[in-house]
C-alpha positions as CSV (number, residue, x, y, z in Angstrom):
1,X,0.0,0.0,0.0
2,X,1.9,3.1,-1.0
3,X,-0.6,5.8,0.8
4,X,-3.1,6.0,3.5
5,X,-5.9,8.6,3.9
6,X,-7.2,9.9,7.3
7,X,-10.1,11.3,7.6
8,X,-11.7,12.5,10.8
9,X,-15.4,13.4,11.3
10,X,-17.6,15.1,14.2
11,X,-21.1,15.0,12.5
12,X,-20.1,15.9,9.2
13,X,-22.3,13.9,7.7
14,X,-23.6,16.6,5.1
15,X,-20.0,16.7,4.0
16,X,-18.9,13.1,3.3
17,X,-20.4,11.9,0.0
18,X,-18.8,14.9,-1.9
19,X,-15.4,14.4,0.0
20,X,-15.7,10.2,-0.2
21,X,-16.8,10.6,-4.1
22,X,-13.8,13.1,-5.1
23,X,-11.5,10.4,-3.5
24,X,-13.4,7.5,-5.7
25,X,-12.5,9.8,-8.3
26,X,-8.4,10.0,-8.0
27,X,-6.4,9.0,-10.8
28,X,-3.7,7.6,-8.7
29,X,-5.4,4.4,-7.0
30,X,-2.8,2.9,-4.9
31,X,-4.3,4.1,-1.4
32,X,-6.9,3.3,1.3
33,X,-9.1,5.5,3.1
34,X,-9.0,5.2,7.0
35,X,-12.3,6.4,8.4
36,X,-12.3,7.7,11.9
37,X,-15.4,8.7,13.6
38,X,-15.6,10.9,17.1
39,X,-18.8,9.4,18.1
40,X,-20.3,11.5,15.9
41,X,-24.6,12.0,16.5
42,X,-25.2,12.9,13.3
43,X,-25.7,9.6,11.4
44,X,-22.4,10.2,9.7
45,X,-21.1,6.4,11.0
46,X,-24.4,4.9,9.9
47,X,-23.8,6.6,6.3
48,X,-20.4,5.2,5.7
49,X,-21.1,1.9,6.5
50,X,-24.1,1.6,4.3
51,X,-22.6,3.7,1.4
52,X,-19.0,3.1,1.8
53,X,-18.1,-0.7,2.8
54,X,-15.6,-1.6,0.7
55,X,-12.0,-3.2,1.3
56,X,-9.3,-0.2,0.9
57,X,-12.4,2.1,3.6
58,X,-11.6,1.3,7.3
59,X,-14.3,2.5,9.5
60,X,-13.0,3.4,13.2
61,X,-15.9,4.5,15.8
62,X,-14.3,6.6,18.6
63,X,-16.6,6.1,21.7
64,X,-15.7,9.8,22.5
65,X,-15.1,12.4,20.7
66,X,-11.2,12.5,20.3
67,X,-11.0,15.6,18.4
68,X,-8.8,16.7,15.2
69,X,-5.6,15.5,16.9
70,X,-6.5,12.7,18.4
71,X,-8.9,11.3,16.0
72,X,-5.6,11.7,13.7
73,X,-3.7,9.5,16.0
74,X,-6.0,6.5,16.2
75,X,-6.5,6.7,12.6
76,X,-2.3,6.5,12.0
77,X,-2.2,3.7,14.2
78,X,-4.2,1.5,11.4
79,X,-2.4,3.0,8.4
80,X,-0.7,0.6,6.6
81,X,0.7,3.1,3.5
82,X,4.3,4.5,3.2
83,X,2.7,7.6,2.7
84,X,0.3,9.2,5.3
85,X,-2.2,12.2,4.4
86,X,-4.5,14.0,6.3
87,X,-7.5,14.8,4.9
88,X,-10.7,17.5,6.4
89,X,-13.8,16.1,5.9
90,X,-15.6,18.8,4.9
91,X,-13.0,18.8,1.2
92,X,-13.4,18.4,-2.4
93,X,-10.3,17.2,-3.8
94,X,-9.6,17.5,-7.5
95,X,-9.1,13.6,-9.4
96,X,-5.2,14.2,-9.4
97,X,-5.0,15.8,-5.9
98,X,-2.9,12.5,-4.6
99,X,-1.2,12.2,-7.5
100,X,0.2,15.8,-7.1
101,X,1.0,15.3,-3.6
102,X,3.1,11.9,-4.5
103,X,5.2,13.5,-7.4
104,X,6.1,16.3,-4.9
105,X,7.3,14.7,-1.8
106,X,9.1,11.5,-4.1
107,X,10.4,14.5,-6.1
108,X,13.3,15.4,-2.9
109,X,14.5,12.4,-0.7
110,X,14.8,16.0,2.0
111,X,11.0,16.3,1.9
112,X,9.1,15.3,4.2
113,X,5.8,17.0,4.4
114,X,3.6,18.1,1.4
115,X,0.9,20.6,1.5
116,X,-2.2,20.5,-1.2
117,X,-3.6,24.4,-2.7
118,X,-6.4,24.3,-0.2
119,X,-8.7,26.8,-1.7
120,X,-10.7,27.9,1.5
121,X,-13.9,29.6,0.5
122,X,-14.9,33.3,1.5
123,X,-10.8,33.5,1.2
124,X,-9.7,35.8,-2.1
125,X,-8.2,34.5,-4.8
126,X,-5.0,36.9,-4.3
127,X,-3.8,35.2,-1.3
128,X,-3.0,31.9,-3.2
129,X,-0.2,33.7,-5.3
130,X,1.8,33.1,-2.3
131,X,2.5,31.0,0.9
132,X,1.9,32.7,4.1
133,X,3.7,31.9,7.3
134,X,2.7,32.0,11.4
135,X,3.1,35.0,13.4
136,X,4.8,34.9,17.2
137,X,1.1,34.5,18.4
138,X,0.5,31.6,15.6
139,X,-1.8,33.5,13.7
140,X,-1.5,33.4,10.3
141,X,0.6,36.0,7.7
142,X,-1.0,36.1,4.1
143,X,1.3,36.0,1.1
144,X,5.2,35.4,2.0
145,X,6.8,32.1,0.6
146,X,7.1,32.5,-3.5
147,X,5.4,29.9,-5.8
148,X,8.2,28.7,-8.3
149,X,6.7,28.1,-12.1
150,X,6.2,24.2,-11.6
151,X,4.2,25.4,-8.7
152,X,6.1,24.3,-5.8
153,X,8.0,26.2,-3.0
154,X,9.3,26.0,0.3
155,X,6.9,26.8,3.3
156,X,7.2,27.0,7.1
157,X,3.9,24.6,7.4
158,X,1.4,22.6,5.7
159,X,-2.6,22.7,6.5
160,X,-3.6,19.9,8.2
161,X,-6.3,20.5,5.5
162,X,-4.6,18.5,3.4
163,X,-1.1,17.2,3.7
164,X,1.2,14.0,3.2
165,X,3.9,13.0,5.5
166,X,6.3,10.3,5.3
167,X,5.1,7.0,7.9
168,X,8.9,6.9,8.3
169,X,9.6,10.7,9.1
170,X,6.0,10.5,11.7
171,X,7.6,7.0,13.1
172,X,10.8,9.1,13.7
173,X,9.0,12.0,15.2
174,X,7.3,9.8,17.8
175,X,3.9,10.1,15.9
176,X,2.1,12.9,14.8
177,X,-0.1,15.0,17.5
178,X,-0.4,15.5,21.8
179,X,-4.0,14.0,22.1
180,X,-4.1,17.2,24.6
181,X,-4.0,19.7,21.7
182,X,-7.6,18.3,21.1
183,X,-8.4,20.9,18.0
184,X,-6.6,23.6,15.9
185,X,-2.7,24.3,15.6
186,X,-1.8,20.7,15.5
187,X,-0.6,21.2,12.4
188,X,1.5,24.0,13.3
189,X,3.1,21.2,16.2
190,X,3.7,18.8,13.7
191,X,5.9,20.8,11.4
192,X,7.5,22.7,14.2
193,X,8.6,19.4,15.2
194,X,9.5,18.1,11.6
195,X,11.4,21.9,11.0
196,X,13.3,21.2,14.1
197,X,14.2,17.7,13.0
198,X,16.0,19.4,9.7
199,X,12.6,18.6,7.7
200,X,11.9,20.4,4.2
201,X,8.3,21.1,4.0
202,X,6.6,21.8,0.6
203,X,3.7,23.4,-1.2
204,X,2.7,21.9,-4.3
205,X,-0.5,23.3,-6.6
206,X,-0.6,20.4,-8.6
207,X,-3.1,19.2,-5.7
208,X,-6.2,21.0,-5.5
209,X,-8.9,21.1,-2.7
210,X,-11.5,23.0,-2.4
211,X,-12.1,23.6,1.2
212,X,-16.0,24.8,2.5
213,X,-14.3,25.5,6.3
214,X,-16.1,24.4,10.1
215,X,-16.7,20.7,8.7
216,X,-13.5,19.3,11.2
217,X,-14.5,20.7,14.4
218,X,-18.4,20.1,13.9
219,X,-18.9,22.6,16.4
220,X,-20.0,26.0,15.9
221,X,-19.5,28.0,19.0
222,X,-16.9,30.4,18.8
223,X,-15.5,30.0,22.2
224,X,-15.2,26.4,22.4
225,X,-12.9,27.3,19.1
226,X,-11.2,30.1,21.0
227,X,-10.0,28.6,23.9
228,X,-8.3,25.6,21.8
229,X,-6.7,28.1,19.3
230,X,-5.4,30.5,21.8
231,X,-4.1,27.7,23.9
232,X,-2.1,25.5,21.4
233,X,-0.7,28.7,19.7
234,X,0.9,29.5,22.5
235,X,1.8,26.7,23.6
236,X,3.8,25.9,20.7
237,X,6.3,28.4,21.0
238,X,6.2,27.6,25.0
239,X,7.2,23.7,24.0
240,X,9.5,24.6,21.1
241,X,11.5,27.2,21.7
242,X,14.6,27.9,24.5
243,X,14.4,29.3,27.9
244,X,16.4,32.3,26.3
245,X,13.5,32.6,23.9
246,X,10.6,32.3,26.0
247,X,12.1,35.5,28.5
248,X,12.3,37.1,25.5
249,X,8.5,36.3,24.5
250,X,6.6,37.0,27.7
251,X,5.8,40.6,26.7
252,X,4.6,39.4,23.2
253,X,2.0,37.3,25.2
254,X,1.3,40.1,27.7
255,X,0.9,42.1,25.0
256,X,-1.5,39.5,23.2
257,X,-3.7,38.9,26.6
258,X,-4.3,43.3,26.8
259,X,-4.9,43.2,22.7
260,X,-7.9,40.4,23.1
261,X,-8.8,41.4,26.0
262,X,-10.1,44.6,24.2
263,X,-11.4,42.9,21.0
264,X,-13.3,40.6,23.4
265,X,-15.4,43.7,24.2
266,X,-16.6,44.4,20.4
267,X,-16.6,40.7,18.7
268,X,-18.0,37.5,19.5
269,X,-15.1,36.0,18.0
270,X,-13.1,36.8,21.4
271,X,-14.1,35.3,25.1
272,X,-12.1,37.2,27.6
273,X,-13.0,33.7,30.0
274,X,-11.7,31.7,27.5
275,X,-8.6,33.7,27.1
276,X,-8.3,33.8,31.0
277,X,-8.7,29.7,30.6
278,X,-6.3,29.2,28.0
279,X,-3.3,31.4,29.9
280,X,-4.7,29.6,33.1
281,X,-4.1,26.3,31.5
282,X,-0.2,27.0,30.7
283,X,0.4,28.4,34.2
284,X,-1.0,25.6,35.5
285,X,0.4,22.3,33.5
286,X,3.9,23.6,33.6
287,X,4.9,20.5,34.5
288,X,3.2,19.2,31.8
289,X,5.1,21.8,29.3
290,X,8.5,20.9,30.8
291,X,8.3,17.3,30.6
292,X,6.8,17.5,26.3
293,X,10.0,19.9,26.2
294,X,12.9,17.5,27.1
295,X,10.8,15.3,24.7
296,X,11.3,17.4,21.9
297,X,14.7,18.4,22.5
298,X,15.6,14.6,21.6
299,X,14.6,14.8,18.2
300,X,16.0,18.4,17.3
301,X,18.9,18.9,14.7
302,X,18.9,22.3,14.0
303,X,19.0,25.4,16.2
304,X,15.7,27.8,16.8
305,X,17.4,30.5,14.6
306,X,16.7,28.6,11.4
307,X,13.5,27.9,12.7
308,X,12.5,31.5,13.6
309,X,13.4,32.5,9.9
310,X,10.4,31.0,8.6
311,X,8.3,33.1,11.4
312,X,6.9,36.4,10.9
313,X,7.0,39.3,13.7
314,X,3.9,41.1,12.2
315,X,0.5,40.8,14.0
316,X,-1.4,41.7,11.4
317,X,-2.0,41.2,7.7
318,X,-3.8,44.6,7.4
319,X,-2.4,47.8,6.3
320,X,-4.6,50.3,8.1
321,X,-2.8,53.0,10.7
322,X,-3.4,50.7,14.1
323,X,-2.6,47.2,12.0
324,X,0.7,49.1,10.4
325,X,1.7,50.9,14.1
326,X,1.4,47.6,16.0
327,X,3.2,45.6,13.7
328,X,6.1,48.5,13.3
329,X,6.7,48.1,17.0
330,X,6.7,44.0,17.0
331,X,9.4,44.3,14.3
332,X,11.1,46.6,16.5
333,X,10.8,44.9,19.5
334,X,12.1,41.6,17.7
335,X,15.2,43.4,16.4
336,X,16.0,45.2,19.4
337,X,15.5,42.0,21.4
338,X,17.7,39.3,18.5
339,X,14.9,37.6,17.8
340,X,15.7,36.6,14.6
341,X,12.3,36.3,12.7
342,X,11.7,36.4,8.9
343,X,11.9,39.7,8.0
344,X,15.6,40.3,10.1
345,X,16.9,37.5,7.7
346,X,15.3,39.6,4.3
């Protein structure tokens, strides 16, 4: 079996036929589809097994919903492909969208992670000209990494959209996710962990998805989003990155608790309690953080300068007066400070 598909679903049932179809659809065949549901109360088990039962479709029912990163994990315990790719639920993928992926990553022995062109929709077309990168708060920067004319280019991360990942290289990184992470930014873990590990990630557009967005989480509430993605962004760089670093950083996440704080106020999108939770959670599982650390620090091979290069030290992607001011003084601050972030290298 050259490649394995995982794909995780949290009543997404309204999602899978299109998604499950598209991959019936693929022009390279050589692959199996590894089902995993999070006890889903949707039907959406139910609808594979009566529509789907065939040999290369494993269907896995979590009796609790395990979440993005651990639904991921029990999934990549049954793989049996060289070749692992996560794969959203809620996803079109175009009929040579494996095939793309495969010539990309067999393409450099130094790859080890492919990303597809996710085309996310409400998201303009402009921002697809370019890669973007993570910020120091892991949000993310819009249109930094160059697209070369074959359609390929170096990147910080992949979406965990739609990516491939050598078994090998996930064997060697001691798997792919914390089952703790739960939701959101896992992806950002992963290829942390694989940049660390001296890793080349890629982008390839010769793999098309189109992505609707909200099918993974199959929740809808924007806190219960908010305190995951606030959380594991931070903690990232908290797990990552060197003492050294992290003195340097506890302004940035001052800074970040007083900036959403205030847009908690105006938009729904913010929960100062959930805020207050997430920051509560890393003072309080220190131990926790320490212990995943001297983990990591087994597997890295490159320092956290080369690392930080692929990192942006803007907050925002806007260009208005306040988005322009605040990212002025982060880039400052960063220079001032030697943290060397992407735009210090340029």
């Amino acid at each position: 079996m050259k490649a394995s598909v995982i794909i995780v679903n949290y009543n997404g049932r309204s999602f899978l036929r299109e998604c499950i179809d598209s991959l019936m659809k693929q022009t390279f065949t050589d692959f199996e589809i590894i089902f995993v549901d999070n006890n889903s109360s949707d039907g959406s088990y139910e609808f594979m097994k009566e529509n789907y039962n065939s040999e290369n479709i494993s269907l896995i029912r979590s009796e609790i919903n395990l979440g993005f990163a651990g639904g991921n994990n029990l999934g990549f315990r049954h793989c049996k492909g060289e070749l692992i790719v996560l794969l959203n639920n809620d996803t079109v993928t175009d009929e040579n969208w494996l095939k793309g992926l495969l010539e990309c990553i067999e393409s450099d022995e130094k790859t080890g992670i492919v990303q597809s062109l996710v085309i996310t929709k409400g998201i303009p077309m402009k921002y697809y000209e370019k890669n973007g990168t993570i910020n120091l708060l892991g949000h993310n920067i819009m249109s930094v990494f160059e697209i070369d004319k074959n359609g390929r280019g170096e990147i910080f991360q992949a979406n965990g959209c739609s990516l491939m990942i050598r078994k090998i290289l996930a064997d060697e990184l001691g798997g792919l996710f914390p089952d703790e992470y739960f939701a959101y930014s896992e992806d950002t873990y992963l290829c942390l962990k694989a940049k660390f590990f001296g890793t080349k990630i890629m982008h390839t557009s010769a793999s098309i998805v189109d992505h609707f967005g909200g099918g993974a989480s199959g929740n809808k509430d924007p806190s219960f989003m908010f305190f995951y993605q606030e959380r594991n962004r931070l903690m990232n760089f908290l797990l990552f990155f060197s003492g050294k670093f992290i003195v340097k950083y506890i302004p940035v996440l001052i800074l970040n608790f007083f900036l959403k704080s205030a847009a908690s106020v105006v938009s729904k999108k913010y929960s100062f309690s959930k805020l207050v939770k997430a920051y509560f959670w890393l003072m309080k599982n220190q131990q926790l953080i320490r212990e995943r650390r001297k983990s990591l620090d087994k597997i890295k091979r490159v320092n956290e300068d080369e690392v930080l290069k692929y990192i942006s030290g803007k907050l925002f992607n806007g260009d208005n007066v306040f988005e322009r001011g605040f990212n002025f003084i982060m880039l400052l601050y960063c220079k001032v400070t030697g943290i060397h972030i992407l735009e210090n290298k340029r």
